[in-house]
C-alpha positions in Angstrom: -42.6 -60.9 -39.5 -40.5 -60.6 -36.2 -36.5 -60.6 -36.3 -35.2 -60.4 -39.2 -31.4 -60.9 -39.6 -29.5 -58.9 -42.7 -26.2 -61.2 -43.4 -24.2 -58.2 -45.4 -25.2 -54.5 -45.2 -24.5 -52.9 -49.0 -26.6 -50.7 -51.4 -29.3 -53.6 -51.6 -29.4 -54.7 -48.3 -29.9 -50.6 -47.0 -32.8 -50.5 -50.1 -34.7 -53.1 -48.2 -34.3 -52.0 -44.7 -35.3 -48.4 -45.7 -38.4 -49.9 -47.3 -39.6 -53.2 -44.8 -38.6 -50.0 -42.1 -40.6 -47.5 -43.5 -43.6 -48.7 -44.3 -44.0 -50.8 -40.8 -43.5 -54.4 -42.4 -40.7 -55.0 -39.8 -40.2 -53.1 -36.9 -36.8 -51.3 -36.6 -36.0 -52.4 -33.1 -36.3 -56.6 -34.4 -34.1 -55.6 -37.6 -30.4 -57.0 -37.3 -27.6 -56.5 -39.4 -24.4 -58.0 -39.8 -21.7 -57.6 -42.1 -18.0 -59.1 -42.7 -15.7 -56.2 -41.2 -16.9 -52.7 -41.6 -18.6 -52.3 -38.3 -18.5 -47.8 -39.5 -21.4 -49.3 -42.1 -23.3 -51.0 -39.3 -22.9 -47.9 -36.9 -24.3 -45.8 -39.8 -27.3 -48.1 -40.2 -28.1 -48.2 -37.0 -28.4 -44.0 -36.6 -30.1 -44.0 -40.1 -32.9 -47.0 -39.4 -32.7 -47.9 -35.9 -31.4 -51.2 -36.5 -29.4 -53.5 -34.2 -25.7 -54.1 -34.9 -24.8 -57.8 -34.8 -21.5 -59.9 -34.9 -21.0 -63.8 -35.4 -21.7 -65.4 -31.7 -24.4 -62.5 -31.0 -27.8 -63.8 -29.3 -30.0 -62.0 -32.3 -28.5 -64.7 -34.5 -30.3 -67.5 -32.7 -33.6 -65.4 -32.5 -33.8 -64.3 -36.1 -37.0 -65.7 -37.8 -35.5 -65.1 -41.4 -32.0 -64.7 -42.2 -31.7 -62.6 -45.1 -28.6 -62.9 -47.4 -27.1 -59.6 -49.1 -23.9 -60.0 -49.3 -21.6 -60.0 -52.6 -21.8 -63.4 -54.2 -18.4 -64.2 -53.7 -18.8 -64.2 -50.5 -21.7 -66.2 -49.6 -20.0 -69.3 -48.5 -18.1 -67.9 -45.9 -21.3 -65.5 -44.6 -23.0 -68.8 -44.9 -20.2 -70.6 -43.2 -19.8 -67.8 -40.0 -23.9 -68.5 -39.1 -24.3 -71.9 -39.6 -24.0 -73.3 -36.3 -26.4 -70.0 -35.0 -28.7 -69.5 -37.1 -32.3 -72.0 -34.7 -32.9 -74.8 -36.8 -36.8 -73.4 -38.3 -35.0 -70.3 -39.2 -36.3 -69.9 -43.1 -33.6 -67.9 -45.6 -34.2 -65.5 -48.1 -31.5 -64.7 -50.8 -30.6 -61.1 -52.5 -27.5 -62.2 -54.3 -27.2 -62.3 -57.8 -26.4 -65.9 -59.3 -26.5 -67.9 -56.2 -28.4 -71.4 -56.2 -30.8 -72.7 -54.2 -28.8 -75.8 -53.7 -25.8 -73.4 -52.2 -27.4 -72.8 -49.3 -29.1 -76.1 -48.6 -26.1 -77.6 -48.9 -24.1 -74.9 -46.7 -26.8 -73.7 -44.0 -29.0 -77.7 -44.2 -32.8 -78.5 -44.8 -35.0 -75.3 -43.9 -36.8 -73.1 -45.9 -34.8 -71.3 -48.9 -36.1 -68.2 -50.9 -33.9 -66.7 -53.7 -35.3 -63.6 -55.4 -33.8 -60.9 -57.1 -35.1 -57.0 -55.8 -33.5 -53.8 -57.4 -32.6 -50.8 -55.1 -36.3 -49.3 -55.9 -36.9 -51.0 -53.0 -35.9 -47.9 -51.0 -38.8 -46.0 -52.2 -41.3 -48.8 -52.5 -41.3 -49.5 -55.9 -39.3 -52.4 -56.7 -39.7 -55.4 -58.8 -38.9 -59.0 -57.5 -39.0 -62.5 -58.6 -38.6 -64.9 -56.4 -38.5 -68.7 -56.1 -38.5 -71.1 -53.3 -37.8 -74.7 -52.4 -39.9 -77.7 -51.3 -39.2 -77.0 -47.7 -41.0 -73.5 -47.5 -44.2 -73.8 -46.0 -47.6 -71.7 -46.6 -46.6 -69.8 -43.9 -42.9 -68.8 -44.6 -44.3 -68.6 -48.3 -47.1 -65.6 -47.6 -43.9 -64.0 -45.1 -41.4 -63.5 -47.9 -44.1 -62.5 -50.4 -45.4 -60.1 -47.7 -42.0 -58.8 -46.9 -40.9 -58.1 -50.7 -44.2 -56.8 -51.7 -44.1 -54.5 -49.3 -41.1 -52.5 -51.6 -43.3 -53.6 -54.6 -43.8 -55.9 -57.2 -43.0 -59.5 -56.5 -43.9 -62.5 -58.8 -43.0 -65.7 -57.6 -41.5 -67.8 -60.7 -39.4 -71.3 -61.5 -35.8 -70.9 -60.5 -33.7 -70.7 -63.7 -36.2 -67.6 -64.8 -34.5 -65.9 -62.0 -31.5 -65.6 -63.7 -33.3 -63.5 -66.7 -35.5 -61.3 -64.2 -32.1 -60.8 -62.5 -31.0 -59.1 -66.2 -34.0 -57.3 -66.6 -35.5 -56.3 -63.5 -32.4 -56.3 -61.0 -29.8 -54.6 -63.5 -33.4 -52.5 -64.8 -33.0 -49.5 -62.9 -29.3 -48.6 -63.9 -30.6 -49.3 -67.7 -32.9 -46.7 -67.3 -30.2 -44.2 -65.7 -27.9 -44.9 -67.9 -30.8 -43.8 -71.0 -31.0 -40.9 -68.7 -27.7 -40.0 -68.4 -27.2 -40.4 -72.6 -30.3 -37.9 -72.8 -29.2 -35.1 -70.5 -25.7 -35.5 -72.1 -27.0 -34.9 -75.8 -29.3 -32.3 -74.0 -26.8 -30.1 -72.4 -24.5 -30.7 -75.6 -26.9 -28.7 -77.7 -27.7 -25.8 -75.5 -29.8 -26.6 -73.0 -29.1 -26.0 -68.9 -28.3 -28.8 -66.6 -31.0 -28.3 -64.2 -33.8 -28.3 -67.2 -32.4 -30.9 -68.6 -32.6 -33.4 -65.8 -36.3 -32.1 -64.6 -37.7 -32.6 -68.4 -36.0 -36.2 -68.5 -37.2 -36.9 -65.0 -40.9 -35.7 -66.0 -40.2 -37.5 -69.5 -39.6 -41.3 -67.8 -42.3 -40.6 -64.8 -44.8 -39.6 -67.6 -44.3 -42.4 -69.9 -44.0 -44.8 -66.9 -47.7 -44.2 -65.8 -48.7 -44.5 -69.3 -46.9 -48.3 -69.8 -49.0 -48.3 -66.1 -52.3 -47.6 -66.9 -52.6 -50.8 -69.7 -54.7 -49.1 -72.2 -52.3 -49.7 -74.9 -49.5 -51.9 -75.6 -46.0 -50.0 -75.6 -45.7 -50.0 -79.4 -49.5 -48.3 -79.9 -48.1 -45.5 -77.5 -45.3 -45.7 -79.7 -46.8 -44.9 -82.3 -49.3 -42.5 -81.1 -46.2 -39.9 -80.7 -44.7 -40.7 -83.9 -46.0 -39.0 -86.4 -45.1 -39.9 -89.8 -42.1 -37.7 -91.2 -42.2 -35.5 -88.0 -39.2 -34.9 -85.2 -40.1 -38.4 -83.3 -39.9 -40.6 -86.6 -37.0 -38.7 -87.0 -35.6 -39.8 -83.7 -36.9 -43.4 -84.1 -35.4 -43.9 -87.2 -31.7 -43.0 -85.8 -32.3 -45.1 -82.8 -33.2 -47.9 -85.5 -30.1 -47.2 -87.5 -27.5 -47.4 -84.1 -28.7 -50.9 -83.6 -31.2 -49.9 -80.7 -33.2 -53.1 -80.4 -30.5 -55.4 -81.2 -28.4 -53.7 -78.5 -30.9 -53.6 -75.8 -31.3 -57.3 -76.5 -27.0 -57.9 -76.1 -27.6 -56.0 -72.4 -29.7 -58.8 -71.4 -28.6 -61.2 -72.6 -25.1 -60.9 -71.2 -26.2 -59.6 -67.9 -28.5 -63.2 -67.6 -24.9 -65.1 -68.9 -23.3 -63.6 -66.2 -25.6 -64.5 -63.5 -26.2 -68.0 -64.8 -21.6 -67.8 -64.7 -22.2 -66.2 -61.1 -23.9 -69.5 -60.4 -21.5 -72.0 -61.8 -19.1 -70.4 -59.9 -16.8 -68.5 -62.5 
C-alpha cells in the first residue's frame, strides 16, 4: 500500500509505524503523520522512522491512499472534522481508537471505505493481535490492503462489529494484563529475597516459555495446567491460593469492564 496518512501520532499509532516501517509493508518515505499540536512528537517521528510531517491543508492529505485514525477517542470528531474536505474522495479509513463506531465516521468523513480494528502496542515488534471489521463499502481490494497492513504486525481476524468491543478488552488492553501479572510476580519475588535483575529475567523466560507452549496446540491450557500441578506439591499450592483470592472471577470483572467501557466509549459517555 502507497501513502498512508497517520491522523494522531501516540503510543499506538508509533507501534504501527515501527512495525508496517520495519518489515517493508509501507515504505517510510510514503508514511505521513499528523497530529493536533505537538509538532516536537512529529519531529521525533520523523528522525526515528523517516516519516513525513504533515499539517491540515498539506498536499499528502489529498494523496493518502488510507487515512489511518489514532487519535484519543475524544477527539475523533474534530481529527475527522480538520480532513474532511482533504482527504480524495476513494481514500479508504482504517480506525485504531477504542470505542468508536463505524457509523462515526461515515457520517463525519461520507461513503468510502471504513475499517475499525483494535491492534495492541505488540505491533512494534510484530506480534500483535487485531480484530477488525469493515463496512459494505470496502471492496476486495481495500479488504486484502488493511488485512495485509495489520497482519503484517501479527495476528488479525476479521470479525462482526460489536465483537470488537470484547477483542478490544481482551486483546487491545491484553498486553498491560500480562505486565501488570508481571509486575505482581517480580514484586512478591524481590519481597522474599530474590534480586531484581533475576527476578525479571526468570518472569520474562517464565511468560515466553509458557507462551510457545499455549503456541504449539498440543494441549489445551488447562492440560498444561495440570501437567505442572502436581497433586499436594508447591504449584497446587500456588493454584489453590490463586483460587481462594478470587483469581478467575477477577480476571473475568477485568474484561468485562474494560468491554463496558468501550461499548460507553461508543455511546459517547
Amino acid at each position: 500500500m502507497k501513502n498512508v496518512l497517520f491522523v494522531g501520532a501516540g503510543s499506538m499509532a508509533e507501534a504501527i509505524i515501527a512495525g508496517i516501517t520495519s518489515n517493508g509493508a509501507v515504505e517510510p518515505a510514503s508514511v505521513f503523520v499528523m497530529n493536533k499540536s505537538d509538532h516536537a512528537r512529529l519531529e521525533e517521528l520523523r528522525d526515528k522512522y523517516g516519516i513525513t510531517p504533515v499539517r491540515s491543508g498539506d498536499p499528502e492529505i489529498g494523496q493518502a491512499e488510507l487515512a489511518l485514525f489514532a487519535t484519543k477517542p475524544k477527539d475523533a470528531r474534530q481529527a475527522m472534522k480538520e480532513i474532511a474536505g482533504q482527504l480524495h474522495p476513494s481514500a479508504a479509513v482504517l480506525s485504531v481508537m477504542a470505542g468508536i463506531p463505524i457509523s462515526l465516521f461515515e457520517e463525519g468523513l461520507g461513503s468510502r471505505p471504513v475499517a475499525r480494528s483494535m491492534p495492541n502496542t505488540s505491533a512494534t515488534i510484530g506480534l500483535a493481535a487485531t480484530g477488525v471489521a469493515m463496512n459494505d463499502a470496502v471492496g476486495d481490494k481495500v479488504r486484502q490492503d488493511v488485512l495485509s497492513l495489520l497482519g503484517s504486525i501479527g495476528l488479525v481476524k476479521e470479525v462482526e462489529e460489536d465483537e470488537l468491543h470484547l477483542i478490544t478488552a481482551l486483546a487491545g488492553s491484553g498486553p498491560a494484563y500480562v505486565y501488570y501479572f508481571a509486575e505482581a510476580l517480580e514484586e512478591a519475588a524481590t519481597a522474599s529475597g530474590l534480586c531484581g535483575p533475576d527476578a525479571r529475567d526468570l518472569i520474562v523466560q517464565v511468560l515466553e516459555g509458557a507462551a510457545a507452549m499455549l503456541k504449539r496446540r498440543t494441549a489445551e491450557p488447562a492440560e498444561l495446567r495440570e501437567h505442572v500441578t502436581s497433586p499436594g506439591g508447591t504449584t497446587a499450592a500456588g493454584i489453590r491460593a490463586l483460587d481462594d483470592a478470587g483469581f478467575r472471577e477477577a480476571v473475568a470483572s477485568c474484561i468485562r469492564a474494560a468491554e463496558n467501557r468501550s461499548r460507553e466509549l461508543a455511546s459517547g459517555q
